[in-house]
PyMOL Python script that loads the backbone (N, CA, C, O; Angstrom):
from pymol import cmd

cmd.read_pdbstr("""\
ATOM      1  N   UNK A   1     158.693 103.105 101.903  1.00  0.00           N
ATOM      2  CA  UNK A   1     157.863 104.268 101.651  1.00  0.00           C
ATOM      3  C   UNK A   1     157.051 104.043 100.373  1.00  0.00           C
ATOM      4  O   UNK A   1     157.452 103.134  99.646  1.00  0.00           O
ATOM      5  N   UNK A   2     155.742 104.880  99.907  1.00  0.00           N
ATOM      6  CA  UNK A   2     154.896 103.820  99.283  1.00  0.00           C
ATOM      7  C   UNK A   2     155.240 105.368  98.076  1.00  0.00           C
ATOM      8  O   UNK A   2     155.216 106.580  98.292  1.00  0.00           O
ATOM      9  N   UNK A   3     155.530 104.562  96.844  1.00  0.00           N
ATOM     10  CA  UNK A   3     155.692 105.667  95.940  1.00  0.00           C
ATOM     11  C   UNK A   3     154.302 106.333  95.077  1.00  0.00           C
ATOM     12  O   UNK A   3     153.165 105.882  95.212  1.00  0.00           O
ATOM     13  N   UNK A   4     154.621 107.356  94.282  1.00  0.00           N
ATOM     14  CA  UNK A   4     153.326 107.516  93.283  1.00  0.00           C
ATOM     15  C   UNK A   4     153.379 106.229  92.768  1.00  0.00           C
ATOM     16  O   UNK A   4     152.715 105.550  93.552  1.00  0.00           O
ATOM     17  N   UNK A   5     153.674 105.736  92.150  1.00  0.00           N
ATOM     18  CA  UNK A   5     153.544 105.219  91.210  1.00  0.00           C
ATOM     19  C   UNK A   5     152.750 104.180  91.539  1.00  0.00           C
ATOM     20  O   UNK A   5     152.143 103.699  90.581  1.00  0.00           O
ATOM     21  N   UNK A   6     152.503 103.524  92.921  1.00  0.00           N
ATOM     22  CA  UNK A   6     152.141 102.464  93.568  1.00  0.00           C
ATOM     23  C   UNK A   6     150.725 103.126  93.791  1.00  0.00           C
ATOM     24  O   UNK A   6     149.790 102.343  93.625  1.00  0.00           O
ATOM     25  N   UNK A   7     150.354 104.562  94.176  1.00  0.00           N
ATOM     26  CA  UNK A   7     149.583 104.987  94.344  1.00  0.00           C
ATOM     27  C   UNK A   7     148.372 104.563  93.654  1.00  0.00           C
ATOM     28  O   UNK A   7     147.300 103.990  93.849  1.00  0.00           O
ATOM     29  N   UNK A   8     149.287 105.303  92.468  1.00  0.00           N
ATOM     30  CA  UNK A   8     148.587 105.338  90.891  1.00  0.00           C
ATOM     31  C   UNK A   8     148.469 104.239  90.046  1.00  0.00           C
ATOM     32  O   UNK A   8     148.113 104.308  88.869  1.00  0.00           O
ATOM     33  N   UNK A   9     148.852 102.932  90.819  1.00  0.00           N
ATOM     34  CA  UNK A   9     148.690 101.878  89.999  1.00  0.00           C
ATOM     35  C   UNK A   9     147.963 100.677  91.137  1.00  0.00           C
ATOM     36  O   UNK A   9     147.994  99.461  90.950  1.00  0.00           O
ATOM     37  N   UNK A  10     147.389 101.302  92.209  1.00  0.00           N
ATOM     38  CA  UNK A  10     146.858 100.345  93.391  1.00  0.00           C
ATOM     39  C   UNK A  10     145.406  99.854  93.061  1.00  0.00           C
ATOM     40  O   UNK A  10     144.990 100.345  92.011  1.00  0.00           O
ATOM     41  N   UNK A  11     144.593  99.073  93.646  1.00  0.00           N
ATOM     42  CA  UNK A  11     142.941  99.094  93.235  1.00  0.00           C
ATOM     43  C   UNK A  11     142.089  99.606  93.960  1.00  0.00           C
ATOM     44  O   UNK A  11     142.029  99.493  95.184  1.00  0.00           O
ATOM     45  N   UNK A  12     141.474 100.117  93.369  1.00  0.00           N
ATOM     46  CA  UNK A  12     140.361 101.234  94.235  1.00  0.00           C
ATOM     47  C   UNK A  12     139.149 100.612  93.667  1.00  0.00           C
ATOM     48  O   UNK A  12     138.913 100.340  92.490  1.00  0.00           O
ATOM     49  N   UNK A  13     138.441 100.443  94.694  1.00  0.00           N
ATOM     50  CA  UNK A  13     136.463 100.101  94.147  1.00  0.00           C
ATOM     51  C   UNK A  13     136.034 101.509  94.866  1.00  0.00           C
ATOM     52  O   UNK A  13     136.299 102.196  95.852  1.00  0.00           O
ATOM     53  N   UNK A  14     134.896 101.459  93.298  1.00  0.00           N
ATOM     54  CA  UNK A  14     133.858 102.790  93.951  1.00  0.00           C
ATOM     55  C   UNK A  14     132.700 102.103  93.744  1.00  0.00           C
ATOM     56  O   UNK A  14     132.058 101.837  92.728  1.00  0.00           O
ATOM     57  N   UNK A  15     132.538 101.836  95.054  1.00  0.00           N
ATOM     58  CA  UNK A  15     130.607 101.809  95.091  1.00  0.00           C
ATOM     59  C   UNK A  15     129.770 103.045  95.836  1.00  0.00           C
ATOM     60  O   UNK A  15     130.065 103.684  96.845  1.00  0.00           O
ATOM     61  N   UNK A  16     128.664 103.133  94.993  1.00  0.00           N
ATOM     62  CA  UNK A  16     128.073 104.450  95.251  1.00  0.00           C
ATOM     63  C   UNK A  16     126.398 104.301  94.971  1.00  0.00           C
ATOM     64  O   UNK A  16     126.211 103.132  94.635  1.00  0.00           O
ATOM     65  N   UNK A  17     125.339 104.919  94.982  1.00  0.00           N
ATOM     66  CA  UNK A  17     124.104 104.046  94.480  1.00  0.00           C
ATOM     67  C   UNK A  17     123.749 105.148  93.859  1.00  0.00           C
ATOM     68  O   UNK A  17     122.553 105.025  93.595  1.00  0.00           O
ATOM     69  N   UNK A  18     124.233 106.388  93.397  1.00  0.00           N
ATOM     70  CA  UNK A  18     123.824 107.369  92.139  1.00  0.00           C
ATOM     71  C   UNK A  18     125.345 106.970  90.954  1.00  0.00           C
ATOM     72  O   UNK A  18     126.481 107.298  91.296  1.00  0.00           O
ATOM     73  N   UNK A  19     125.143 106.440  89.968  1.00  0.00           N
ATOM     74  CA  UNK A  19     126.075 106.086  89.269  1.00  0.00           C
ATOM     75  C   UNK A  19     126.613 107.204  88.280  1.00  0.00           C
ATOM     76  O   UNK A  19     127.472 106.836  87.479  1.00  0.00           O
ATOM     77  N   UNK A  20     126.158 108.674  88.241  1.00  0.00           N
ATOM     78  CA  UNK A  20     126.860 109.324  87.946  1.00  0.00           C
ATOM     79  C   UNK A  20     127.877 109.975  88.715  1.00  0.00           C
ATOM     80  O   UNK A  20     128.820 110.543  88.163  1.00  0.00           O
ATOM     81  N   UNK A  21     127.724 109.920  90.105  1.00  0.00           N
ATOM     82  CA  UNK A  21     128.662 110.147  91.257  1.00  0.00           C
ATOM     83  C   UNK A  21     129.845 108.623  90.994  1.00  0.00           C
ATOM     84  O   UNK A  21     131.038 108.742  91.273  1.00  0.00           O
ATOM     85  N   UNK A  22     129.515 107.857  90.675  1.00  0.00           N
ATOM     86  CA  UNK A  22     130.547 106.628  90.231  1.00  0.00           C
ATOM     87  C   UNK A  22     131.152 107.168  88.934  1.00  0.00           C
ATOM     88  O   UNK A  22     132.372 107.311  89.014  1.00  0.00           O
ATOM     89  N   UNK A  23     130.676 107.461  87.907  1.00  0.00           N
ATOM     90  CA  UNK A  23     131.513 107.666  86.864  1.00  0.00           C
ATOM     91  C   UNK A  23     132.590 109.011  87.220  1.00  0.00           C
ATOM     92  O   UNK A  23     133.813 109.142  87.181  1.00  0.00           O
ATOM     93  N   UNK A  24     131.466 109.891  87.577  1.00  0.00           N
ATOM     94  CA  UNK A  24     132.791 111.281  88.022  1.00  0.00           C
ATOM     95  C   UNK A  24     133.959 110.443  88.652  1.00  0.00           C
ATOM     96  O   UNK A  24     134.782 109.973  87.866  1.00  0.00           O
ATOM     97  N   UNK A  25     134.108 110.214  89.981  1.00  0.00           N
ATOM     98  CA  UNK A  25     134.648 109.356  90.599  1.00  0.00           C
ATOM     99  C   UNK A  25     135.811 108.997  90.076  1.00  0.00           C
ATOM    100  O   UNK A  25     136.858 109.613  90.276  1.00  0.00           O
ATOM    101  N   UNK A  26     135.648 107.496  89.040  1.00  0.00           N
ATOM    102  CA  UNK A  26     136.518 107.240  88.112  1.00  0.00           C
ATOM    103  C   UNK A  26     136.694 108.131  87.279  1.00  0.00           C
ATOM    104  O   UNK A  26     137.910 108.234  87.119  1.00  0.00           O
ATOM    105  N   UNK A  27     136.116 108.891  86.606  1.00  0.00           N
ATOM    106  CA  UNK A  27     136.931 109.829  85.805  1.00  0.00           C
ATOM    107  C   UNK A  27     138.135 110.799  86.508  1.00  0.00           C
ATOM    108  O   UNK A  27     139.118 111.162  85.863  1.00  0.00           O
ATOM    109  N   UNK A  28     137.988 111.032  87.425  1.00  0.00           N
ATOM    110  CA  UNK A  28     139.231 111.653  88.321  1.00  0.00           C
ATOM    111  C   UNK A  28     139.684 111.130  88.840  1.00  0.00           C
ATOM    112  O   UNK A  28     140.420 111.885  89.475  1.00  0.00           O
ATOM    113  N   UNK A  29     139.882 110.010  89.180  1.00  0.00           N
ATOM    114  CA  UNK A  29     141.346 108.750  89.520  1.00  0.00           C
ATOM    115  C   UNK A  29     141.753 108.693  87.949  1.00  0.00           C
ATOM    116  O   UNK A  29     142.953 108.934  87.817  1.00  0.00           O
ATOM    117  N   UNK A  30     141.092 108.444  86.730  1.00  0.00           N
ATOM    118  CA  UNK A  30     141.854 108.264  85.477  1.00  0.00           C
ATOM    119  C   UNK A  30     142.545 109.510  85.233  1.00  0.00           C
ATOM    120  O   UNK A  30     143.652 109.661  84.715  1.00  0.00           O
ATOM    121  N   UNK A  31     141.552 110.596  85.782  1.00  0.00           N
ATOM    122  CA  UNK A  31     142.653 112.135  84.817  1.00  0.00           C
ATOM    123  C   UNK A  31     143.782 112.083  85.825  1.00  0.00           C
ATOM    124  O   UNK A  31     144.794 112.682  85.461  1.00  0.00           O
ATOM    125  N   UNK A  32     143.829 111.525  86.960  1.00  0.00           N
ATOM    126  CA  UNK A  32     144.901 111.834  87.862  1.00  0.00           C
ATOM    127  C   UNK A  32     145.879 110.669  87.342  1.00  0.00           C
ATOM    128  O   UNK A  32     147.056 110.596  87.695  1.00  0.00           O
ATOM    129  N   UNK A  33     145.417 109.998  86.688  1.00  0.00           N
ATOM    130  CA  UNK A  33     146.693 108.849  86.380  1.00  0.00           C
ATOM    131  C   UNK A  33     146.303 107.658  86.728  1.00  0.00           C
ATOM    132  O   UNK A  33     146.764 106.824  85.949  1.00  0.00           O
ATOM    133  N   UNK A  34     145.256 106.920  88.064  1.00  0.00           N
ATOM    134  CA  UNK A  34     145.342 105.656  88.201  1.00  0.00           C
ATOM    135  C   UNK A  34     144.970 105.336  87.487  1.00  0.00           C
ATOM    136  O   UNK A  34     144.368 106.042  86.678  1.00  0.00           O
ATOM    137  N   UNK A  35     145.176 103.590  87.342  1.00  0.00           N
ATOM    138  CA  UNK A  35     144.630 102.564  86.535  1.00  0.00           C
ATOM    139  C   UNK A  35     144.389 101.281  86.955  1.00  0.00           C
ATOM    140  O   UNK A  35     144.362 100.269  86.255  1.00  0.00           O
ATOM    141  N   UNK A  36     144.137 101.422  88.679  1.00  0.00           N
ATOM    142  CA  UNK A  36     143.356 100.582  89.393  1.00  0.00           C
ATOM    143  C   UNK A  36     141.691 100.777  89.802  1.00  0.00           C
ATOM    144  O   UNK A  36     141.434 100.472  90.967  1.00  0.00           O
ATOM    145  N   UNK A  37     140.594 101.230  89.001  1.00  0.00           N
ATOM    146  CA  UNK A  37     139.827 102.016  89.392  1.00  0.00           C
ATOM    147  C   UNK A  37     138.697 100.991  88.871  1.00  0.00           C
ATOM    148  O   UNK A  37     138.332 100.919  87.698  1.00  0.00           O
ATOM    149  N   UNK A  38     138.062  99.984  90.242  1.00  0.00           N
ATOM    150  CA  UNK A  38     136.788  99.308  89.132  1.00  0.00           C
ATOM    151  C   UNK A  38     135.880  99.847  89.829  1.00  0.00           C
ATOM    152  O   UNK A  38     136.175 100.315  90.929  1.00  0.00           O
ATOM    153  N   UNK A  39     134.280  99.915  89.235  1.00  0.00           N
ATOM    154  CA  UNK A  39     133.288 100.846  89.816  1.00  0.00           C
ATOM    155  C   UNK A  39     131.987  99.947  89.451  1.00  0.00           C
ATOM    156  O   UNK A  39     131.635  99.320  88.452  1.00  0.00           O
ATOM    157  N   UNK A  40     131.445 100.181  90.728  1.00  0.00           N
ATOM    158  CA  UNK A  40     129.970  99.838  90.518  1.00  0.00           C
ATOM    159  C   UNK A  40     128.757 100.638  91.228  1.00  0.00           C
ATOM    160  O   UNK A  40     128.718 101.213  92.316  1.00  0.00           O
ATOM    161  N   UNK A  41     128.111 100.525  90.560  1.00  0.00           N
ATOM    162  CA  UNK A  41     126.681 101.629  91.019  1.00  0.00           C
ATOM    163  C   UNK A  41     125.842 100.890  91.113  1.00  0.00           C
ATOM    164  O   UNK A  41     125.853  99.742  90.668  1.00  0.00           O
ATOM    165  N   UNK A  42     125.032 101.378  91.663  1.00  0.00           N
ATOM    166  CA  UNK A  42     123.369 100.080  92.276  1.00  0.00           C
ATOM    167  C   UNK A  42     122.432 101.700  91.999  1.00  0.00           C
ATOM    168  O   UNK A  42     122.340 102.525  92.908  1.00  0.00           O
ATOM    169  N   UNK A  43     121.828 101.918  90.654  1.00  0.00           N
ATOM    170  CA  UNK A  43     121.002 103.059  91.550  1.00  0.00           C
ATOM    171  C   UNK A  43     119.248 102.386  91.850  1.00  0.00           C
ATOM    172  O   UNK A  43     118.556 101.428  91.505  1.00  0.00           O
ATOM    173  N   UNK A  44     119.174 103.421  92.573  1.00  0.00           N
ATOM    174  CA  UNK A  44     117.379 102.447  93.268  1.00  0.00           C
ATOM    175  C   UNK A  44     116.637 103.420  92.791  1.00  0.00           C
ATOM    176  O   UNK A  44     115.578 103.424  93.420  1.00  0.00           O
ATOM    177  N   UNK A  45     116.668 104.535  91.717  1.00  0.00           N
ATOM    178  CA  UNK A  45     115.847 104.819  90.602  1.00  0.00           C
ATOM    179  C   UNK A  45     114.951 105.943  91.582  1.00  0.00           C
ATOM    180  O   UNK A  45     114.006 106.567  91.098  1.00  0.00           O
TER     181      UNK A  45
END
""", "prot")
cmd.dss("prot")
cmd.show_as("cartoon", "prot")
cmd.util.cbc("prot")
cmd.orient("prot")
């Protein structure tokens, strides 16, 4: 059975192409606790 803790410590990519929708994003996997969270944004301006 897969615990929090595995949850909260798994890797998550956020790609998104408005990069403030990427930072929110990661900011709420961090307030929730993970610390698998890498992010990238492409925006096309």
């Amino acid at each position: 059975m897969t615990s929090s803790s595995d949850i909260l410590h798994g890797k998550v990519l956020i790609a998104y192409d408005q990069l403030a929708n990427v930072i929110l994003l990661n900011r709420m996997l961090r307030t929730a606790g993970s610390t698998g969270a890498i992010n990238t944004g492409h925006n096309h301006g």
